[in-house]
N, C-alpha and C positions, 0 to 999 in steps of 0.2 A: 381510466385505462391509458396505456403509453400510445400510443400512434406512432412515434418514430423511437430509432437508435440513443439509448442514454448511458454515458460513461459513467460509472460511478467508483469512486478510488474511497479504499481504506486504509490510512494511516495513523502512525502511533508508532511508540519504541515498546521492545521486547513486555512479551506479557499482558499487551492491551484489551487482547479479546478479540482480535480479528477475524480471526478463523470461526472462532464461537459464534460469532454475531452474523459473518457471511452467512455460515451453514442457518442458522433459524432466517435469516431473512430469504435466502433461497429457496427454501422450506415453505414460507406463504406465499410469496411470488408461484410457485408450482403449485398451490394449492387456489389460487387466485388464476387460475391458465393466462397467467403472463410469459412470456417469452422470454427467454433469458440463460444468461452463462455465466462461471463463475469461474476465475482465474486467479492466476497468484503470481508474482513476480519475486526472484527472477522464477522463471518456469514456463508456462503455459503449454509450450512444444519440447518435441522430445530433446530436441538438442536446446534448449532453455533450462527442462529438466539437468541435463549435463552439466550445464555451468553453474545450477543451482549446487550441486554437491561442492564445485571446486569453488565454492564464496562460502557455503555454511556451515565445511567440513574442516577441521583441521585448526590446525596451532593460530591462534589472531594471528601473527607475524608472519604469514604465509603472502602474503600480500600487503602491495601500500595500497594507498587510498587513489594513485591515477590505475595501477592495475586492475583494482575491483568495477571503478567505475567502468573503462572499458569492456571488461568483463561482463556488467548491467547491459549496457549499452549494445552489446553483442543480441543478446541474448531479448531485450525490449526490441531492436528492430523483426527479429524473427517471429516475436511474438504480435506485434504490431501484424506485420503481413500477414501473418498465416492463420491469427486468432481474432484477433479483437476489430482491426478495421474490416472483415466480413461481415462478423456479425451485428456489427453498428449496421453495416449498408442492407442487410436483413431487419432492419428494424427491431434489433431485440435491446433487452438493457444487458449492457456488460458491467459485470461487479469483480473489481480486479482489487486481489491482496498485496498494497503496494506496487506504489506505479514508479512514474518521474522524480515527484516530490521526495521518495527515499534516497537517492541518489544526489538531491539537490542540499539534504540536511544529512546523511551520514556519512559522504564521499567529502563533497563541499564546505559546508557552515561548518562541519564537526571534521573531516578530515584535511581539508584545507586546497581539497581543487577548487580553480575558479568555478563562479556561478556561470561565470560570462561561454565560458568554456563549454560546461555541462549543455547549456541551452545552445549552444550553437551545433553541437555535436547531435543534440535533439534534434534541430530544426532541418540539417542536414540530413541524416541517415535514418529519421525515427519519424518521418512524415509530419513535424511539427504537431502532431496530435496530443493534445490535455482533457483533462477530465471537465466535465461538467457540473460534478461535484466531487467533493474532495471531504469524506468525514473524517476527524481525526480525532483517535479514541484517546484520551490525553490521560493518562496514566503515573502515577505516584512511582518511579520507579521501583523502590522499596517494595510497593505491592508488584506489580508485574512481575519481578523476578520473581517473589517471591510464590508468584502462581506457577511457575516450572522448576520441575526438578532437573538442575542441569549435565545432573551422570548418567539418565539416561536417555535425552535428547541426544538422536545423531545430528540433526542441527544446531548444534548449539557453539560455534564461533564466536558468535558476537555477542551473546548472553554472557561469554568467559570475558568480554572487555571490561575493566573494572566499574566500580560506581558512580566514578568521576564523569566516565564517557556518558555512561544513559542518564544524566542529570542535565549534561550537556545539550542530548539529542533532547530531550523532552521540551529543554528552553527555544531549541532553535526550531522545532512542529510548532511552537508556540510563535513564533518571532512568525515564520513563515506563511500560519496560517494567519494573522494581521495583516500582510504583504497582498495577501492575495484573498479580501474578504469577502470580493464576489461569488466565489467558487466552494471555499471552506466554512466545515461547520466545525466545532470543537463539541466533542461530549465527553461528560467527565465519565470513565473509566474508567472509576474506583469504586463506585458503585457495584452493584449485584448481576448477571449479567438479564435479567427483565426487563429492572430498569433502563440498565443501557439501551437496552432494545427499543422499549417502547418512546424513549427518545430518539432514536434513528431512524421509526418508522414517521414521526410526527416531521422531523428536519424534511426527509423525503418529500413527502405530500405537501407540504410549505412549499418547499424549493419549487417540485415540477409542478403543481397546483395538479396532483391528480389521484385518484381514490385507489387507496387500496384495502 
C-alpha cells in the first residue's frame, strides 16, 4: 500500500493511450481503496481548462513555440498550487496526463526553446517540482494517429502537425527518457491496450516496491 504522496506523469506523443491507460489504472487503484487523483495537463483547474482550449484548439500557427510554452507554464503553476502539490501533502498518488516533460520535448527539443530556459522558468514559478515517475507510452506514430479520428476531435492542433513533427517528438520522449533514466520507464505502445496495462501496473510496483 502507498504510505505517502507519489507523482506519477504520463507521457507519449499523440495517440499513445494515455487517457485509456490513466482511466483503467484509476479504476483499480479505486477498487484497491488507494487514495488518489487523476489529472491532465494543460488543465487541472478551471482557468488551466481555459488555456487548455487556446493550445489544442485552432490553426497550428496560432502560436509559436515561446507562446505555447508560456502558455503551459501559466497554466502548470496554477495547477501546481491548487491541485497536485495538496494532494501530494494529503498523501495521495497523483497521476497526471502530461506534465514538464511535454513542454521540455514539444516546445524545446522539437520547437526550439531553450531547455536551460524551460527549467529555470520551472524552477522559478512552478515550485521546482518533478515526477517520481515518469511512464512514457512510446508509440509508432503511424499507429497513434492512426487511433484518432482527426475531424472530429475538438482537440486536435497538434495531431494536424504534419508527420515529420510526431516522428520528431517520439525520437526526442526517446532521447529524454535516456537523459533521465532514474525516473522513466518506456512501454511500448503499439501493443493492445492490456498489454500495455499489465506492463505499467508491473513498472509501478517495481519502481515504488508496493502491492497493488
Amino acid at each position: 500500500m502507498v504510505e505517502k504522496g507519489l507523482f506519477i506523469t504520463f507521457e507519449g506523443g499523440e495517440g499513445s493511450g494515455k487517457s485509456t491507460q490513466i482511466s483503467i489504472l484509476s479504476k483499480l487503484l479505486t477498487e484497491q481503496n488507494v487514495r488518489h487523483i487523476i489529472t491532465r495537463e494543460p488543465g487541472g483547474t478551471e482557468t488551466g481548462e481555459q488555456i487548455r482550449k487556446i493550445l489544442l484548439q485552432g490553426n497550428i500557427d496560432k502560436l509559436d513555440s515561446y507562446s505555447e510554452f508560456l502558455c503551459f507554464a501559466a497554466s502548470r503553476r496554477e495547477h501546481l498550487k491548487k491541485i497536485i502539490l495538496p494532494a501530494l501533502s494529503d498523501n495521495k498518488i497523483v497521476i497526471c496526463d502530461r506534465f514538464l516533460d511535454s513542454s521540455i520535448v514539444y516546445q524545446g527539443m522539437v520547437g526550439g526553446v531553450d531547455e536551460d530556459i524551460i527549467l529555470k522558468v520551472h524552477d522559478e514559478f512552478c515550485y521546482k517540482k518533478y515526477p517520481d515517475l515518469t511512464l512514457l507510452l512510446n508509440v509508432n506514430p503511424k499507429i497513434g494517429l492512426g487511433r484518432k479520428n482527426k475531424t472530429t476531435l475538438d482537440e486536435n492542433r497538434f495531431e494536424n502537425f504534419k508527420e515529420e513533427f510526431h516522428e520528431l517528438v517520439q525520437k526526442k520522449f526517446l532521447e529524454l527518457a535516456h537523459k533521465h533514466i532514474d525516473r522513466y520507464r518506456v512501454i511500448n505502445a503499439d501493443n493492445d491496450k492490456d498489454f500495455i496495462f499489465n506492463e505499467i501496473i508491473d513498472q509501478i510496483k517495481h519502481f515504488f516496491s508496493i502491492t497493488l
